[in-house]
C-alpha positions as CSV (number, residue, x, y, z in Angstrom):
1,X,47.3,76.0,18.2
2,X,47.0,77.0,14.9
3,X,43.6,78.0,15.3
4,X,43.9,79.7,17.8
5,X,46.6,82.2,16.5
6,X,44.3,82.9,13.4
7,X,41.1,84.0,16.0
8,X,44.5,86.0,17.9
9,X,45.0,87.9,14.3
10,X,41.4,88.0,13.5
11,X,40.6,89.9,16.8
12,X,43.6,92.4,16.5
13,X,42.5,93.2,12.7
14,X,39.4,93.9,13.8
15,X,40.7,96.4,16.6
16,X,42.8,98.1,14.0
17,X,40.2,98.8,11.9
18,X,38.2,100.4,14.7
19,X,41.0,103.0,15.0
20,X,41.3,103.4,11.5
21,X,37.5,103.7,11.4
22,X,37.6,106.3,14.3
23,X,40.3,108.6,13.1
24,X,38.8,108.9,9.1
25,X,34.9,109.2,10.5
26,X,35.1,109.9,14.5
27,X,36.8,112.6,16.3
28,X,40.5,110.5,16.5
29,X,42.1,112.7,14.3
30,X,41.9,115.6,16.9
31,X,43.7,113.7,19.9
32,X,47.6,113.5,19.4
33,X,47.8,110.4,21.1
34,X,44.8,108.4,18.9
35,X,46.2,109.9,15.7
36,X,49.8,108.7,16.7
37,X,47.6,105.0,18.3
38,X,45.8,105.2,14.5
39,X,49.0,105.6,12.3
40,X,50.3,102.4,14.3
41,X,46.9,100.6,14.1
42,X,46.7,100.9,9.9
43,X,50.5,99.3,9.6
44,X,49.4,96.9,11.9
45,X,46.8,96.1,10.0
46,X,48.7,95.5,6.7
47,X,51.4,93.4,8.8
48,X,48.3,91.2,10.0
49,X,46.2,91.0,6.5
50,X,49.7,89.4,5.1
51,X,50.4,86.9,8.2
52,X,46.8,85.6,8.3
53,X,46.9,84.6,4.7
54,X,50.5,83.5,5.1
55,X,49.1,81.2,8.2
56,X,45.9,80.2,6.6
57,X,48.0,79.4,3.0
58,X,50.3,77.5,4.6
59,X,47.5,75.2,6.7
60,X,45.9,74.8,3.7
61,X,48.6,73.5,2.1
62,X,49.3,71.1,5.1
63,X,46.0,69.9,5.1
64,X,46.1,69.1,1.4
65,X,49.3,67.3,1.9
66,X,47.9,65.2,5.1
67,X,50.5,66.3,7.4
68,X,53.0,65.1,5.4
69,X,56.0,67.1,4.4
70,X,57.6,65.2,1.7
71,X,57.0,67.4,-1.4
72,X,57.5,64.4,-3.8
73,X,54.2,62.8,-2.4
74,X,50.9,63.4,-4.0
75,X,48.3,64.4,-2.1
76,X,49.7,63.1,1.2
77,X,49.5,59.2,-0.4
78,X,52.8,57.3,-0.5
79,X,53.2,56.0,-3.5
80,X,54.2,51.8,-2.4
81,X,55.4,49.8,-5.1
82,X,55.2,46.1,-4.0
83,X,56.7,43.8,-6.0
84,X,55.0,40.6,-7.3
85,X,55.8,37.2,-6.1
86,X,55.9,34.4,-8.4
């Protein structure tokens, strides 16, 4: 699932950028609705540049922790202290 929501915010970044592309190089900047269709693409864009890396940092972070949510464990490892028998 998690995948697939990062391809999701890959593919609308990349469509944002072709308006912003289009209105500073193309002929976007003549049409009132593509200018209006670009101002809302390049916030898009900045709202998506800061969830992807808020999505990505935070599977990273489960990854590194091995799916395991305690933040007292080290590197996903429970740390078993078994005592001796004599």
């Amino acid at each position: 699932m998690g995948l697939g929501i990062i391809i999701l915010l890959r593919v609308l970044f990349a469509a944002s950028m072709v308006f912003i592309i289009g209105y500073v190089f193309g002929g976007f900047s003549k049409k009132p609705a593509l200018r209006t269709i670009t101002k809302v693409a390049s916030i898009l864009v900045i709202v998506l540049f800061i969830a992807a890396n808020v999505l990505l940092t935070r599977m990273a972070i489960r990854q590194w922790n091995n799916g395991n949510n305690d933040p007292w464990c080290k590197h996903g490892r429970e740390v078993k202290t078994e005592i001796p028998r004599p």
